[in-house]
C-alpha positions, 0 to 999 in steps of 0.5 A: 183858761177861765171861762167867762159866766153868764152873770159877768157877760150880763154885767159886762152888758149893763156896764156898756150900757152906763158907758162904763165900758166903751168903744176905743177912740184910739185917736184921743190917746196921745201916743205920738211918743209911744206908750207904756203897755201894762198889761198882763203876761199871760200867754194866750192873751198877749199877742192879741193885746199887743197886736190891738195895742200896734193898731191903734198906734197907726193913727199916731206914729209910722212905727209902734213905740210900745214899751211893755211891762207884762205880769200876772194880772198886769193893771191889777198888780200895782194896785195896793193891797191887791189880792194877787200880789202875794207880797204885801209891798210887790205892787210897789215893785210894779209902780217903780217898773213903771216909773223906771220905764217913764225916765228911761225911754221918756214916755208920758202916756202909760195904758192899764191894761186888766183882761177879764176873765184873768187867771191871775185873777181867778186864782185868787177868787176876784170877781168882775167888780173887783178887777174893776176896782183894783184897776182903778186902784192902780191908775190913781197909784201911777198918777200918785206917782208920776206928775204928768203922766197921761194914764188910759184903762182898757179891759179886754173881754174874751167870750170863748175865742170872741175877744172885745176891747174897750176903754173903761172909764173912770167917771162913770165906773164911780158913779155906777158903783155909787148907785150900787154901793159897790167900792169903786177904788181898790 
C-alpha cells in the first residue's frame, strides 16, 4: 500500500483550509433513487468506501441503492488522456460504463470517487494535484456526456489506518489552482 507524505498531508491541510476539501453534508446529495459509485477497485479501500457510501445513503433511502463501477484509479480513469489508462481511448470504456449504468438502473446522481494516495496512481508517478485535476477532468466528461446527471467529487485521505472523506470541490479547486498557476482540469 502507498504511504502518504508529509508535503501532500501539508497540502492536504492548506486544501481543507481554502475549503477545497470538505466535510460531507450527505443530506445535499440527492440520492432518493440511489446512486452510481465510481470508485476504485482496490481491495484495501473498498469496503471502507462503499460502507461511508451506505451511511450516507440513510439520510436518503431505507435501503441502499448503490450501483458500483469499480476500477484501478476509479474517478481518475475516465478522465481523458489520463496517465493510468494505458489505452489512449479506455476512458471512453469507463464514460460509457457509466452512461449504460444511468439508462439501465435509471440513476441521475453519479459520485467520483479518487482516494489518495492511490496505487493506480502511484504507479504512474501522479501526484497530489494531479489526481485532483484529473478528478475534475472526469466530472466535466460525465456532464458532457449525460444531460442532467447530478455529478458529486469525493476524495478519501488514508493517513496510515486514520481514513478521512471529504466532498471536493470544484469552484473553489479552480480558484486555488489559478492562485497557484496550477492546471485545474485534466
Amino acid at each position: 500500500m502507498s504511504q502518504i507524505s508529509g508535503k501532500d498531508l501539508e497540502l492536504i491541510s492548506e486544501l481543507r483550509d481554502a475549503e477545497v476539501l470538505q466535510s460531507i453534508k450527505g443530506h445535499l446529495i440527492d440520492q432518493q433513487n440511489g446512486v452510481i459509485l465510481v470508485t476504485c477497485s482496490d481491495g484495501d479501500r473498498f469496503p471502507e468506501i462503499f460502507q461511508h457510501q451506505i451511511r450516507l445513503q440513510a439520510d436518503c433511502r431505507s435501503d441502499p441503492r448503490i450501483h458500483v463501477l469499480a476500477w484501478h484509479g476509479g474517478a481518475l480513469a475516465c478522465a481523458t488522456h489520463s496517465p493510468i489508462n494505458r489505452r489512449r481511448d479506455a476512458h471512453n470504456v469507463f464514460l460509457d460504463q457509466i452512461k449504460d449504468a444511468r439508462e439501465l438502473k435509471s440513476i441521475d446522481t453519479v459520485v467520483l470517487e479518487a482516494h489518495y494516495p492511490c496505487g493506480a496512481a502511484c504507479l504512474f508517478d501522479v501526484s497530489l494535484e494531479r489526481c485532483l485535476a484529473l478528478q475534475i477532468g472526469a466530472k466535466m466528461n460525465v456532464r458532457r456526456l449525460n444531460n442532467g446527471i447530478r455529478v458529486s467529487c469525493f476524495f478519501p485521505v488514508y493517513n496510515g489506518e486514520k481514513q478521512q472523506t471529504f466532498f471536493f470541490s470544484r469552484e473553489k479547486w479552480e480558484i486555488w489552482a489559478q492562485k497557484r498557476g496550477i492546471q485545474a482540469i485534466a
